[in-house]
N, C-alpha and C positions, 0 to 999 in steps of 0.2 A: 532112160531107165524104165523097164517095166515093172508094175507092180500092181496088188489088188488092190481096192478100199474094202476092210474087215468094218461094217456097222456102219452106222451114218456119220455123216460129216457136221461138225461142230461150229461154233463161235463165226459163222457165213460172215461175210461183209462183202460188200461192191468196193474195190477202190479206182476204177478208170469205167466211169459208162461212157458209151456212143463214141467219140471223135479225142477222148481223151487216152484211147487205146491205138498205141503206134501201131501194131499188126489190123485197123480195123478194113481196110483195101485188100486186103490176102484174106483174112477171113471171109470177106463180102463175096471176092471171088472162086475160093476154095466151096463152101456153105451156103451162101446167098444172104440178100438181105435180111434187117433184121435189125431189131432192139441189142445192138449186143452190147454185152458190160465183161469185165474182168474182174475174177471174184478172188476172195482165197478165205478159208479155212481151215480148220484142225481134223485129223483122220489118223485111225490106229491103221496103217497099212503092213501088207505080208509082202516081201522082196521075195525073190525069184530060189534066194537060198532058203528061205521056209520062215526068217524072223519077223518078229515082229516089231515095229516101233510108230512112235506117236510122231506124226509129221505135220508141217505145214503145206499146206498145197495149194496151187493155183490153177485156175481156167480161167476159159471164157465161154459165157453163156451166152443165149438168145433164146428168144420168146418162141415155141414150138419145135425147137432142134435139142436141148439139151446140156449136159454140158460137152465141151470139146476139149481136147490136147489136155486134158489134166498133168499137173507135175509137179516132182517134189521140190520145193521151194527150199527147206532147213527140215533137218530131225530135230526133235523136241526132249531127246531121251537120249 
């Protein structure tokens, strides 16, 4: 699903770092090495049809890449 993030992203948490993230072999070889963790928090995002709602979202990070594959997890609204 493609979509924006409207504003920053809220309430951050890590829930899988390093070896506790089952994709971290695909990331490593997709991206490169790296610190990565698997994050999720809250974001008012806009879908592709123009709404807007409050979601839950997940990535995964690493230490001077960013974040990657972001995705909507649940709506909250």
């Amino acid at each position: 699903m493609h979509f924006e993030i409207v504003g920053e992203i809220t309430s951050v948490e890590t829930f899988a770092p390093g070896r506790g993230i089952r994709e971290l072999s695909r990331l490593k070889k997709i991206y490169g090495k790296g610190r990565w963790r698997k994050r999720k928090g809250i974001a008012l995002v806009r879908l592709p049809d123009g709404s807007l709602h409050r979601a839950e979202i997940h990535w995964y990070e690493s230490t001077g890449r960013g974040k990657k594959e972001l995705k909507i997890k649940r709506f909250l609204d």
